[in-house]
C-alpha positions in Angstrom: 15.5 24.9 9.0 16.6 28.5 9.9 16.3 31.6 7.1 17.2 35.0 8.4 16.0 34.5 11.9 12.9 32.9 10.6 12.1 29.1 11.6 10.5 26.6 9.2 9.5 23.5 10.3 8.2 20.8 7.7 6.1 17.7 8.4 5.4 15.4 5.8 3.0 11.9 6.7 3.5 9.3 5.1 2.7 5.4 5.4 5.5 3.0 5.0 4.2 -0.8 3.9 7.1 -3.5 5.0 7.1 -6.5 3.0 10.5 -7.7 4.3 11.8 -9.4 7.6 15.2 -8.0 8.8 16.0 -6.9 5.1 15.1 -10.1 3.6 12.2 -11.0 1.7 11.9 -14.9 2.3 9.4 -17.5 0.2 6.6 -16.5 -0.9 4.4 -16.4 2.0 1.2 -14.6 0.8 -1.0 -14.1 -2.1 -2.0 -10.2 -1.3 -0.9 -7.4 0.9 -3.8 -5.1 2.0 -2.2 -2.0 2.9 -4.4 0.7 4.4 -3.3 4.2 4.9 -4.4 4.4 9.3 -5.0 7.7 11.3 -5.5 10.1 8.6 -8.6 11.6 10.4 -11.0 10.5 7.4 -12.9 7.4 7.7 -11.7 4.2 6.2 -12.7 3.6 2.7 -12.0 0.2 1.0 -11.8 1.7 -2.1 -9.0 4.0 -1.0 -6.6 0.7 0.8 -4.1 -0.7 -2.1 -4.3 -4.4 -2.6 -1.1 -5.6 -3.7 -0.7 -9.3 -5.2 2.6 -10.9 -4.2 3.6 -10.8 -8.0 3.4 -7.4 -8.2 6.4 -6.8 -5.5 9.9 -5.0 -6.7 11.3 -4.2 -3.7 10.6 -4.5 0.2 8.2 -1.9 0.8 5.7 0.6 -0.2 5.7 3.8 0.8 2.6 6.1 0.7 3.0 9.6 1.1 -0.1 11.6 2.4 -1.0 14.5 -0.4 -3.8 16.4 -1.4 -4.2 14.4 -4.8 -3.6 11.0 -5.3 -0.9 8.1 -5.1 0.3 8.2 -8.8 3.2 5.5 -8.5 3.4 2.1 -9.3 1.4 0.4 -7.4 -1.5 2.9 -8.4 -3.3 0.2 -10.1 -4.0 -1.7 -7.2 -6.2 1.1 -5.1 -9.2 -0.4 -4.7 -8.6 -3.4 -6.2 -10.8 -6.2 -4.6 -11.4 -7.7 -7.9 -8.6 -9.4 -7.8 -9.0 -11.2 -4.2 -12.3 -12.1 -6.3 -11.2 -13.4 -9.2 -9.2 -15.9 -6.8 -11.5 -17.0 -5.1 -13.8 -17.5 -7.8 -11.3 -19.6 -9.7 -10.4 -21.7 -6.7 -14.4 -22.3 -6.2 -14.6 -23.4 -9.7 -11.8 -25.6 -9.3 -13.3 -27.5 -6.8 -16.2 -27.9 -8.5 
């Protein structure tokens, strides 16, 4: 963008999570999306990857913006949340049982 002979130019990262296959999201095909926000120059923290169960899905993808505070959307819920891969796998165990 040009202003007065002045140049701006604007970068904004962001991470976009694609649950879809040429447009089309087909059978259920998993029970959780781990989506991890890659090459932000910080070190990976579990807590800070979004772990999405398939139920929770409105569209075909997630898209994470990179800010200085935190992802306040509507998957915000599910950063960090292991627990519920957990509670799975606790509940299949005690099915078996």
């Amino acid at each position: 963008m040009k202003l007065a002979k002045r140049s701006y130019s604007y970068v904004y990262r962001a991470w976009n999570f694609n649950f879809h296959h040429r447009g089309v999201i087909a059978e259920r095909y998993t029970d959780f999306f781990v989506c991890v926000a890659l090459g932000t120059g910080k070190p990976m923290l579990l807590e800070e990857s979004y772990v999405l169960p398939w139920e929770a899905l409105t569209g075909k993808t997630f898209y994470l913006p990179e800010s200085r505070r935190p992802y306040r959307g509507k998957f915000k819920i599910f950063r960090g949340a292991w627990n519920l891969i957990a509670d799975v796998v606790q509940r299949v165990e005690e099915d078996a049982a």
